[in-house]
C-alpha positions in Angstrom: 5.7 -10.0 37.6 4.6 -9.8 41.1 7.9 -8.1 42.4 7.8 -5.7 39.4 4.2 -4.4 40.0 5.3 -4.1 43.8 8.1 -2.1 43.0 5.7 -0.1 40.6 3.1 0.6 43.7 5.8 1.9 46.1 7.1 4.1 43.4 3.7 5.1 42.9 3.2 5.5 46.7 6.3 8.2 47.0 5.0 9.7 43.9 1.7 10.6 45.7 3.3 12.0 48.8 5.9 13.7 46.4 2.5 15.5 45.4 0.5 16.4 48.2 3.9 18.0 49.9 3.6 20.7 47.0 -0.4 21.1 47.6 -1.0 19.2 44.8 -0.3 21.9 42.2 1.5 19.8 39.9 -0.6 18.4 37.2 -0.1 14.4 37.2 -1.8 11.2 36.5 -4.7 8.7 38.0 -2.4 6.2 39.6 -4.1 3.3 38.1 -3.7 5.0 34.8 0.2 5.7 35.3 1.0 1.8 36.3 -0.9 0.9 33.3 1.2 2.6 31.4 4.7 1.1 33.6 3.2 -2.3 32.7 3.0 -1.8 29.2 6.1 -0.2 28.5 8.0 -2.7 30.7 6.7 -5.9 28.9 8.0 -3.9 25.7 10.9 -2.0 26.7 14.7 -3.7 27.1 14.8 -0.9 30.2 14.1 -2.2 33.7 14.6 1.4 34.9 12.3 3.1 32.4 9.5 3.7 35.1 12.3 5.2 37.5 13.5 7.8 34.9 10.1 8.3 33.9 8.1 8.9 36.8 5.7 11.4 35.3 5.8 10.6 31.8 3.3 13.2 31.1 4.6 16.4 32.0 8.2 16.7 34.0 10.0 13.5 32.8 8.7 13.1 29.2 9.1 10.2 26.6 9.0 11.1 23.1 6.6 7.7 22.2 4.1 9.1 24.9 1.8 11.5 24.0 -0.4 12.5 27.0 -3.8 15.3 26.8 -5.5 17.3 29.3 -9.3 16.3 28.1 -12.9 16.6 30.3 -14.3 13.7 31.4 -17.9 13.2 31.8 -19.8 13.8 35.5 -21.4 11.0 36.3 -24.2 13.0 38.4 -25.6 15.5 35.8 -23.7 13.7 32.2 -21.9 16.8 31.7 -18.4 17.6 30.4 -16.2 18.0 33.9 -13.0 19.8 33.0 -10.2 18.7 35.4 -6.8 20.7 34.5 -4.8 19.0 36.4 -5.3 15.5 35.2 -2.8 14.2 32.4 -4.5 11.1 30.6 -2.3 9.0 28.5 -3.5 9.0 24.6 -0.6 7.5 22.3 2.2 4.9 22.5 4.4 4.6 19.9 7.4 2.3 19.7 9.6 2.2 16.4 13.1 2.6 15.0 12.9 6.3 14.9 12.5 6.1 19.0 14.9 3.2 20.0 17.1 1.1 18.0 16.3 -1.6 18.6 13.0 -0.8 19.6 11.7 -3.9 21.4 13.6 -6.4 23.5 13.8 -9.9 22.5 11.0 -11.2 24.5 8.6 -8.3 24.2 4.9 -8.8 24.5 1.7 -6.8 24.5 0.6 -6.4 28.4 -3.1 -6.7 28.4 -3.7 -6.1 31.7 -2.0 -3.0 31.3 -4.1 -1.8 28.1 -7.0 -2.1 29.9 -6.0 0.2 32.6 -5.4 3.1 29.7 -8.9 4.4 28.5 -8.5 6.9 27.0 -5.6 5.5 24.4 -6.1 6.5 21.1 -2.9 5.8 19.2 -1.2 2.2 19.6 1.6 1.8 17.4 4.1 -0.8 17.3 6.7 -1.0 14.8 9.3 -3.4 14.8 8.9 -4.8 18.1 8.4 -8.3 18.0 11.4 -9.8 15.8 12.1 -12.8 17.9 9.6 -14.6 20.8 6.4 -15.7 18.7 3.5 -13.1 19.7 -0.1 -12.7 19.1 -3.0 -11.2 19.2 -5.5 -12.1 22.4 -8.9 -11.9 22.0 -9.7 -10.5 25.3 -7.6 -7.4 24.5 -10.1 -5.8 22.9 -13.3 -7.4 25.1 -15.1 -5.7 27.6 -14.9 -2.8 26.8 -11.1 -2.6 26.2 -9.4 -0.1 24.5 -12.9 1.5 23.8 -11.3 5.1 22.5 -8.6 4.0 20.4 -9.1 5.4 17.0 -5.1 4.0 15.6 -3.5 0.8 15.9 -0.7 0.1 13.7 1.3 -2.9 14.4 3.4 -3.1 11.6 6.9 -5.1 10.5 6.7 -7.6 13.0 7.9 -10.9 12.2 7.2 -12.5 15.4 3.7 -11.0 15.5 1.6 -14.4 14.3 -1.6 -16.5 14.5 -4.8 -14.7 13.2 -6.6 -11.6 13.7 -9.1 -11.7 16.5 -12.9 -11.3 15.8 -12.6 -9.1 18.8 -11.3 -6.7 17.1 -14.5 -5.5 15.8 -15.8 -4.1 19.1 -13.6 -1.1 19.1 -16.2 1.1 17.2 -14.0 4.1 17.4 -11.1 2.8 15.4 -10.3 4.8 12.4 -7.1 3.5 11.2 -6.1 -0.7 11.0 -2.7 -1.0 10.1 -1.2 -4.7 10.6 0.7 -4.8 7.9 3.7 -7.0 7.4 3.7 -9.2 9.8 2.9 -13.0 10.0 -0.6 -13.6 10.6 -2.5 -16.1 8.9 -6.2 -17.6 9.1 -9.8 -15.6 7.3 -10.3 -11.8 7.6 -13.2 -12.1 10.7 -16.5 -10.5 9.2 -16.5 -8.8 12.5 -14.1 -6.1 10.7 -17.0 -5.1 8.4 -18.6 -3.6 11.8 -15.9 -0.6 12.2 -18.0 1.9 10.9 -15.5 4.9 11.7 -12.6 2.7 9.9 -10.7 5.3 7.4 -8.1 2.8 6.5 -7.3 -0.6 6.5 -4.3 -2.2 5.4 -3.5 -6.1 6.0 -0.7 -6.1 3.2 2.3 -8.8 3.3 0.9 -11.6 5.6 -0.7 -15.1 4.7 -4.2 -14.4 5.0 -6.4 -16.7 3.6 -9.9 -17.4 2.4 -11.9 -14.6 0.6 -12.5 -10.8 1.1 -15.2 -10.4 3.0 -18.8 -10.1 1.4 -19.5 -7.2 3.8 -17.0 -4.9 3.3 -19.2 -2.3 1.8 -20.7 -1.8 5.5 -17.5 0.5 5.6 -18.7 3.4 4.4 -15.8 5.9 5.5 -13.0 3.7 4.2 -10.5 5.4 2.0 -7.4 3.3 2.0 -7.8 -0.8 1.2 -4.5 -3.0 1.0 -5.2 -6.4 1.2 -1.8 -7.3 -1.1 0.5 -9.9 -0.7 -1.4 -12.2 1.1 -3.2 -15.6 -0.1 -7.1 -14.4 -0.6 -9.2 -16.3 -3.1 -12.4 -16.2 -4.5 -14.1 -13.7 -6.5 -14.2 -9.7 -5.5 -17.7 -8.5 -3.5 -19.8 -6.5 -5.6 -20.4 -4.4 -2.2 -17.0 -2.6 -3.4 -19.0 -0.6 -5.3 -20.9 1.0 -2.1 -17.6 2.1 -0.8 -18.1 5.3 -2.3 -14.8 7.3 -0.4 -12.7 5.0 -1.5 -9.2 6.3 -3.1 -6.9 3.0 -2.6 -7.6 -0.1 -3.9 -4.7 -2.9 -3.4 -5.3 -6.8 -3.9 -2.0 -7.4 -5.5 0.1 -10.6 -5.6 -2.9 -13.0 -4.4 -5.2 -15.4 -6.1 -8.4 -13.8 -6.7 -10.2 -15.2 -9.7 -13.3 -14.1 -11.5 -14.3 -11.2 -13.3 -14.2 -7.8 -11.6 -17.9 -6.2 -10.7 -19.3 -3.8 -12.3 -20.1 -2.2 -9.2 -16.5 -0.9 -8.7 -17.3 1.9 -11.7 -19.3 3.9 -9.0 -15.9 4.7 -7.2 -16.0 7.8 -8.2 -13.0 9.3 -6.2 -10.4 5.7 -6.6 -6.7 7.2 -7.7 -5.4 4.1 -7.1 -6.5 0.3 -8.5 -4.0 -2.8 -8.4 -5.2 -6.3 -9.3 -1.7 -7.3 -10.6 -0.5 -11.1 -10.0 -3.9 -12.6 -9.4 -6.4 -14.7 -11.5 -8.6 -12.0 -12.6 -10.6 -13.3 -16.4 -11.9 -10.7 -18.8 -13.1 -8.5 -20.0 -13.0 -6.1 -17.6 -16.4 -3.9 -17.4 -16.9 -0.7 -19.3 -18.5 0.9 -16.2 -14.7 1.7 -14.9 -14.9 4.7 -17.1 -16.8 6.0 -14.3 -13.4 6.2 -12.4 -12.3 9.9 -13.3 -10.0 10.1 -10.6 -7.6 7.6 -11.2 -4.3 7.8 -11.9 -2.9 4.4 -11.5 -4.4 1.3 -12.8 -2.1 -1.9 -12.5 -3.9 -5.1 -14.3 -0.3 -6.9 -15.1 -0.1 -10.9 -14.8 -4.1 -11.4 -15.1 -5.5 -13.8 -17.8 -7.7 -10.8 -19.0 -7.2 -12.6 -22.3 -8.9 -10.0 -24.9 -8.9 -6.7 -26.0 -7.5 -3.8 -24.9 -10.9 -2.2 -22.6 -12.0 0.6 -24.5 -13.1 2.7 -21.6 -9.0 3.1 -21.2 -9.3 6.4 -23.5 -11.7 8.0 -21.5 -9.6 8.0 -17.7 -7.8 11.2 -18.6 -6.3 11.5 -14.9 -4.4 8.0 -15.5 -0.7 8.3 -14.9 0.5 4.8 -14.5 -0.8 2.1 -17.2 -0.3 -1.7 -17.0 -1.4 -4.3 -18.6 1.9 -6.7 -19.0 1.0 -10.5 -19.3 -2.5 -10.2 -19.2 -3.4 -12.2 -23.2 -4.1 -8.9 -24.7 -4.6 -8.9 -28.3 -5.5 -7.1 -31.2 -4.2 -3.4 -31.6 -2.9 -0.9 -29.3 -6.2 1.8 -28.8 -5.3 4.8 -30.5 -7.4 6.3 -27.7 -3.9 6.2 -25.6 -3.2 9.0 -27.2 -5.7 11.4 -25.0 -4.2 10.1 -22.0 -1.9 13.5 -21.6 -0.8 12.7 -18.1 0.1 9.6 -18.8 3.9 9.0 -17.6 3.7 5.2 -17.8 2.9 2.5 -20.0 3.7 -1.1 -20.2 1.9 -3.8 -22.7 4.5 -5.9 -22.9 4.2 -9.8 -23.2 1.2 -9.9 -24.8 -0.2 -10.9 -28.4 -1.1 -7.0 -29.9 -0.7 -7.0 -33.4 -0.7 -4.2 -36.0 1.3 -1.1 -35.7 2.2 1.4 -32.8 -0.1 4.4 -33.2 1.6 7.6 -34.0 0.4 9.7 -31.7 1.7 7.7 -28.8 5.1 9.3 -29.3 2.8 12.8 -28.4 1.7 12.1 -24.9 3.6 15.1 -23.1 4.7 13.1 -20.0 5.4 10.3 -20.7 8.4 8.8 -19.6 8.2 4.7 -19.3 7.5 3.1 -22.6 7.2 -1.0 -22.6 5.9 -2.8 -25.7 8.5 -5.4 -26.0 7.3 -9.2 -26.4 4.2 -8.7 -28.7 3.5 -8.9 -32.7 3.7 -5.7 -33.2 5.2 -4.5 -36.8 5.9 -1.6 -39.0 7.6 1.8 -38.3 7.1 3.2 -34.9 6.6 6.9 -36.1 7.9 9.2 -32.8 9.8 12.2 -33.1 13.5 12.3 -31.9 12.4 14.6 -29.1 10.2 11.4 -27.8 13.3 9.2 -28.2 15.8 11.8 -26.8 13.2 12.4 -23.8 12.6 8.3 -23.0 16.0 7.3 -23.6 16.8 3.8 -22.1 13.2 3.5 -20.6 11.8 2.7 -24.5 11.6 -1.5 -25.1 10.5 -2.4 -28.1 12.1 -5.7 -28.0 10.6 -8.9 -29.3 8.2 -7.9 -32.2 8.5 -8.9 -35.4 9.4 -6.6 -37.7 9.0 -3.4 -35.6 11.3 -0.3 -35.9 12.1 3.1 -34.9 11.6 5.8 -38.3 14.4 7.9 -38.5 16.3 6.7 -35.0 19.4 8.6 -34.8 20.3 9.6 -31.3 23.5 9.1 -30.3 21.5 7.8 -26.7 20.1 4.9 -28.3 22.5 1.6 -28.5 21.1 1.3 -31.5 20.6 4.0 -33.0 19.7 2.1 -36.5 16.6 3.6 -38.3 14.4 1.6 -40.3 15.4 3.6 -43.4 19.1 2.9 -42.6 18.5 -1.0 -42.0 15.9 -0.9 -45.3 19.0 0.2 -47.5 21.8 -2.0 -45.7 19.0 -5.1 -46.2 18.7 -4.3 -50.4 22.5 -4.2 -50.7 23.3 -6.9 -49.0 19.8 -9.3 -49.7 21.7 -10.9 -52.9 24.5 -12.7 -51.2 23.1 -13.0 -47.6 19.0 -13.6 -48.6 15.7 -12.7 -47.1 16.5 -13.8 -43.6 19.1 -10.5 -43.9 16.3 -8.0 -42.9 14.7 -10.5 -40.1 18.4 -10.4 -38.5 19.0 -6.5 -39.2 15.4 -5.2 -37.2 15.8 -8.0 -34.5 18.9 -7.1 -33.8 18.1 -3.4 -33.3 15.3 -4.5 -30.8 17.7 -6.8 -28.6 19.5 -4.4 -28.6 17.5 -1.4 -27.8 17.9 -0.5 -24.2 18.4 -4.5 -22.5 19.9 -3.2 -19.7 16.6 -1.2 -18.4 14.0 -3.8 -18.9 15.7 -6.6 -17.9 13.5 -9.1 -15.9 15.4 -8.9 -12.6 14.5 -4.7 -13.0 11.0 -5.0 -14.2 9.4 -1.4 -13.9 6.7 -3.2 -12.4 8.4 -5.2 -9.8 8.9 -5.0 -6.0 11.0 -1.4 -5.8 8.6 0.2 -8.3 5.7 -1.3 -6.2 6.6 0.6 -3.2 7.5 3.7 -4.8 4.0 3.8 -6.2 2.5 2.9 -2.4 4.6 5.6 -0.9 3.7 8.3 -3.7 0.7 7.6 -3.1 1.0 7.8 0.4 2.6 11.2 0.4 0.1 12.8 -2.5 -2.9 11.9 0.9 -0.5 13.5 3.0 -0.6 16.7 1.6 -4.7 16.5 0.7 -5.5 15.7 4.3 
């Protein structure tokens, strides 16, 4: 490292006298400031030359993962704004697959000295960097006033990147965005996080993260975006959610929460997006989420919820995506579905509903996933052949006793039996074959009935749909911001 940061100086050294032979017209860098930036790339970078073909970075030899800004900087003598045009300061560093392929070299690490020797940084993002040599996060890289304007640090898809997040991290009020997401860190989310006032976004999805969500989280008054999923966080859900009143994004999937959830989290006014799915949430869940107006995506699935459908369901008229699958629901379906006209979604499956499928289900306008299969649901499922036409093979209905499509005869549907049709074939044949006839002539017509689409290695609600819902989501803030 020694030879390296020698080699760095005398480059720096020609550099300057490069300058001052042109009268020092040519905008440039603070030299301490430039061989920051050479130390960082190099402990990154698989390019031992990269400071030699990029000796002014900022302006005549550019990198397109370096973003550099001509910004005023504050006089010390009267604490005014100085100006300086000709002074390049370096403000983001991105590394990913859409720069270099691969992006990182084997044994790339994070050069902390070199960090501190970039102050006005505002955008740190890593992508698929460390993939090999274990890496991880130093405490002091964020002490002493380190990295004090950095507003964006993503270090994201980094299967090297372990051990846990540093309570350090706290100090960098100015941080806005907090992305560390797939990656392998382990160990309790530091309370210290609750102190990033300016935080926007957090998102510590896919590690092992353990212990609880923190009690303070409401401190976070500008958050919008909260992914905590796939990770290993128990205990109960803060009641200080409810404070977080710019929330849009709420993600706790796929850990082991338990409880109930507050009633708190009905003052979210603006949420569009709620998962709880693969936890150990208990019912029932509070009526105050009618208060949720906005959303359009509420995913309970693989709870023990263990009652009745929530009758505040009827009155979220944004909702889009509904599901409750495996949760112990039971009783009937909520004929209050039926006002739910942007509804494109629905799955109740594997549960214990009873009675019949209300009517005017088959007249929600968009909807496009239907999943009631696995429940106790009976009688004829009254929809018109435009509904069956326009679902096709996203309609199970498999695994109910007794239920059936009225009138089914689309040439679409596998089976395109109708319960009229199987009633008649079930009287003429009941003498020599008996009563169990009819049990055989509807089940078969629900095994049938589109397999191949709700299979449980293509569950709707599984993995692919998972991040097609995160990246619609992503996309519809996109185009609001």
């Amino acid at each position: 490292m020694a030879s390296f940061s020698s080699i760095l100086l005398v480059l720096l050294y020609v550099l300057t006298l490069f300058n001052v032979g042109y009268g020092g017209e040519m905008e440039s860098m603070e030299d301490g400031e430039l061989l920051g930036l050479f130390e960082v790339m190099g402990s990154l970078l698989d390019d031992p030359t990269w400071a030699q073909v990029h000796p002014q970075p900022c302006t005549d030899t550019p990198w397109p993962g370096v973003q550099c800004e001509l910004m005023a900087q504050e006089d010390g003598a009267n604490g005014q704004q100085d100006y300086n045009p000709t002074i390049f300061h370096v403000t983001k560093i991105h590394i990913g697959t859409d720069i270099l392929t691969p992006p990182c070299k084997p044994t790339a690490t994070l050069s902390s000295r070199g960090l501190m020797k970039l102050p006005y940084l505002k955008t740190l993002s890593l992508f698929n960097c460390f993939n090999v040599t274990p890496f991880s996060l130093s405490s002091s890289l964020f002490e002493n006033n380190s990295l004090s304007s950095l507003e964006h640090l993503a270090l994201v898809a980094n299967p090297s990147l372990h051990g846990s997040i540093p309570s350090s991290l706290g100090n960098i009020q100015s941080l806005r965005v907090l992305s560390l997401s797939q990656n392998m860190l382990s160990g309790e989310i530091p309370q210290e996080i609750c102190g990033l006032v300016n935080l926007q976004q957090l998102d510590l999805s896919y590690n092992h993260l353990t212990g609880s969500v923190p009690q303070d989280i409401g401190k976070l008054q500008s958050l919008t975006i909260f992914d905590l999923s796939y990770n290993m966080l128990g205990g109960q859900l803060p009641s200080s959610f409810g404070q977080l009143k710019s929330l849009q994004k709420i993600d706790l999937g796929f850990n082991d929460l338990t409880g109930r959830v507050p009633q708190e989290l009905g003052n979210l006014s603006r949420l569009v997006l709620f998962d709880l799915s693969h936890n150990f949430i208990n019912g029932p869940l509070p009526e105050s989420l009618s208060g949720l107006k906005q959303l359009e995506y509420l995913v309970i699935q693989d709870n023990p919820i263990n009652t009745g459908m929530p009758l505040f369901i009827g009155s979220l008229g944004r909702l889009k995506v509904l599901s409750f699958s495996r949760c112990g629901l039971m009783g009937p379906i909520l004929t209050s579905l039926s006002m739910l006209k942007n509804l494109t979604a629905l799955s109740l499956d594997n549960n214990s509903l009873n009675g019949t499928v209300p009517s005017l289900i088959g007249s929600l306008p968009n909807l496009e996933q239907l999943n009631l299969s696995q429940n106790n649901l009976s009688g004829e499922m009254l929809v018109s052949q435009e509904f069956i036409n326009r679902i096709g093979m996203r309609l199970d209905i498999r695994g109910n006793n007794g239920l059936c499509i009225k009138n089914n005869t689309s040439s679409e549907v596998k089976s395109p039996i109708s319960c009229v049709s199987s009633r008649n074939r079930t009287s003429w044949n009941k003498s020599s074959l008996g009563d169990q006839e009819e049990e055989d002539e509807c089940g078969h017509m629900n095994s049938d009935l589109y397999q191949s689409s709700w299979s449980s290695k293509n569950h709707y609600y599984g993995y692919e749909f998972r991040l097609w819902l995160e990246q619609m989501f992503l996309v519809m803030m996109f185009l609001l911001l």
